[in-house]
Structures are given as structure tokens and as C-alpha cells.
C-alpha positions in Angstrom: -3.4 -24.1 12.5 -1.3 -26.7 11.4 1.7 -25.2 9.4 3.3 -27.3 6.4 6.5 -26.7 4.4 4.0 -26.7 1.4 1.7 -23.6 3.8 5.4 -21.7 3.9 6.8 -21.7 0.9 3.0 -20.4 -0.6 2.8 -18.2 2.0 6.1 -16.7 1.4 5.5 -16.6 -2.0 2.1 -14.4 -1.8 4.2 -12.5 0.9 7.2 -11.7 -1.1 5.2 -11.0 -4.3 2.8 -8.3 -2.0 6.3 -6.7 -0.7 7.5 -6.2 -4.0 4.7 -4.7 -5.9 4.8 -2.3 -3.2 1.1 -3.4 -2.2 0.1 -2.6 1.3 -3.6 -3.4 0.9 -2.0 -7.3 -0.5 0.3 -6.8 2.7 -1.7 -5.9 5.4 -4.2 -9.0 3.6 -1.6 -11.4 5.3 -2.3 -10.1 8.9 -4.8 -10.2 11.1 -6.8 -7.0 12.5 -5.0 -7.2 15.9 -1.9 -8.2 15.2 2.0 -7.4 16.8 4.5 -6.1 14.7 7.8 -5.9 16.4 10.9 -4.9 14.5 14.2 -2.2 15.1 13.1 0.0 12.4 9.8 0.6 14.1 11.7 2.4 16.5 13.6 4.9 14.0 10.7 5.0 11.7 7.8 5.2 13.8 9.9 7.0 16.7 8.4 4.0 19.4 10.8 3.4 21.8 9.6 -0.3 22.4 9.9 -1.4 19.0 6.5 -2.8 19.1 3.5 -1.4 17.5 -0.3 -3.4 17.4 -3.4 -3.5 15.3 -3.8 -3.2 11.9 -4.3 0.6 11.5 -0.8 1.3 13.6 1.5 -1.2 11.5 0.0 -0.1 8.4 0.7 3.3 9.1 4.2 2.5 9.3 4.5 0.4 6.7 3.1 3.3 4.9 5.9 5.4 5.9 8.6 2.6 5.3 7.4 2.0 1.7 7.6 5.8 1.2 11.2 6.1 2.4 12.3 3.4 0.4 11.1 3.1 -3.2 13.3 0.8 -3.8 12.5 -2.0 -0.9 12.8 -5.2 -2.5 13.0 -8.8 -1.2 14.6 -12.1 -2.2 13.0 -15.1 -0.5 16.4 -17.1 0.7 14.2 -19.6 2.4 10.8 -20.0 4.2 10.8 -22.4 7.1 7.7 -24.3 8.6 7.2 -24.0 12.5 4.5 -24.9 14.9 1.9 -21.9 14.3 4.4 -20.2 13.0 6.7 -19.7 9.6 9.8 -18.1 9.4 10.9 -16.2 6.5 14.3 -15.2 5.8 15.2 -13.1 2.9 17.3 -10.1 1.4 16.3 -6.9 1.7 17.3 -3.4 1.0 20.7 -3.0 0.2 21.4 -6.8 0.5 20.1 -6.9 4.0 19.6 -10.2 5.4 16.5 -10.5 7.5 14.5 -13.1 9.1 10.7 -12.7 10.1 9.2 -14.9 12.3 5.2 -14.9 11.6 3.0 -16.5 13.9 -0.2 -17.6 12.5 -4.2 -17.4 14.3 -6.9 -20.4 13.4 -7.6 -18.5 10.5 -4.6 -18.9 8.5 -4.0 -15.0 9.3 -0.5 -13.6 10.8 -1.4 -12.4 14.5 2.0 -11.7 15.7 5.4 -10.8 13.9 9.0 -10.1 14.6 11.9 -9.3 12.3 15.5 -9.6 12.4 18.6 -8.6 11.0 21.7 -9.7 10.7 23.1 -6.4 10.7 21.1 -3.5 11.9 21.8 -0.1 10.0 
């Protein structure tokens, strides 16, 4: 799939706007069924020592958990940057966290494998 700074800055958009209306139906719309999730709160949330979880049903049950922990998760979309396959979305987070996602996208349009970052891990 060919990935444009117009794609990115949509996509981010939709993303952000799903994130904070707390909608993990609209979230988990982003992805697809098989896709990689790898992040450092996976480990303390989901108690996985690798940090990875796969598959829709496993990375929404985190989410799940994350959304519960933290009513008052909200992101602010710094900037979204266009890759090959792939966006990057960096943004604040809770508290002011600054955080970077890199989303790689299938031939569908649909995120297959992600990975965040942070600048400074809690």
C-alpha cells in the first residue's frame, strides 16, 4: 500500500479521534485481525514478559484493560509522518507523555503490526 502524507495525517486523525472517545470497537477498526502490538505497558498491564501480544482478540483485551485504568487517556496528535507501509504517529499522552507509534500497514489499508514508544517510560 502506498502511504501519503495526505493517508497519515487522515489516518491519524480517525486514530486520535477513536482514542479519545474512548472507542475500542473505532480502535480495534484501524487494525487488522492478526495484527502485532508491541509496547512497554503490555508488559505491566498485561503481565507479558515479551512485550508483544498478537491478534485482534489479545490486543483488544488489553486495550480493554488500559482504557479502564485510565479514564482519563487522552492524546494530542504532535505530528503524523508518512513511511513506506508504514506511518508514524507521535503524540502526547497521559500525563503529557510523549509517545511515538509506528504503524505498519497490510494491502488493505489495515494496521498489521504496531510498536510504541516513549520518551520516558513510567
Amino acid at each position: 500500500m502506498k502511504i501519503t502524507p495526505e493517508f497519515a495525517r487522515r489516518f491519524a486523525a480517525q486514530w486520535i479521534a477513536a482514542w479519545n472517545a474512548h472507542n475500542l470497537d473505532g480502535i480495534l477498526a484501524h487494525y487488522s485481525d492478526d495484527f502485532e502490538m508491541s509496547s512497554p505497558f503490555i508488559e505491566r498491564i498485561m503481565d507479558e514478559p515479551a512485550g508483544t501480544l498478537r491478534g485482534r482478540e489479545a490486543v483488544g483485551s488489553y486495550w480493554k484493560r488500559a482504557l479502564e485504568r485510565m479514564p482519563e487517556l487522552h492524546f494530542e496528535l504532535i505530528d503524523a509522518l508518512a513511511g513506506v507501509e508504514s506511518v508514524c504517529l507521535y503524540y502526547k499522552s497521559v500525563g503529557g507523555l510523549r509517545a511515538v507509534e509506528w504503524l505498519w500497514f497490510d494491502e488493505r489499508g489495515k494496521v498489521c503490526r504496531a510498536m510504541a514508544h516513549y520518551h520516558e517510560f513510567p
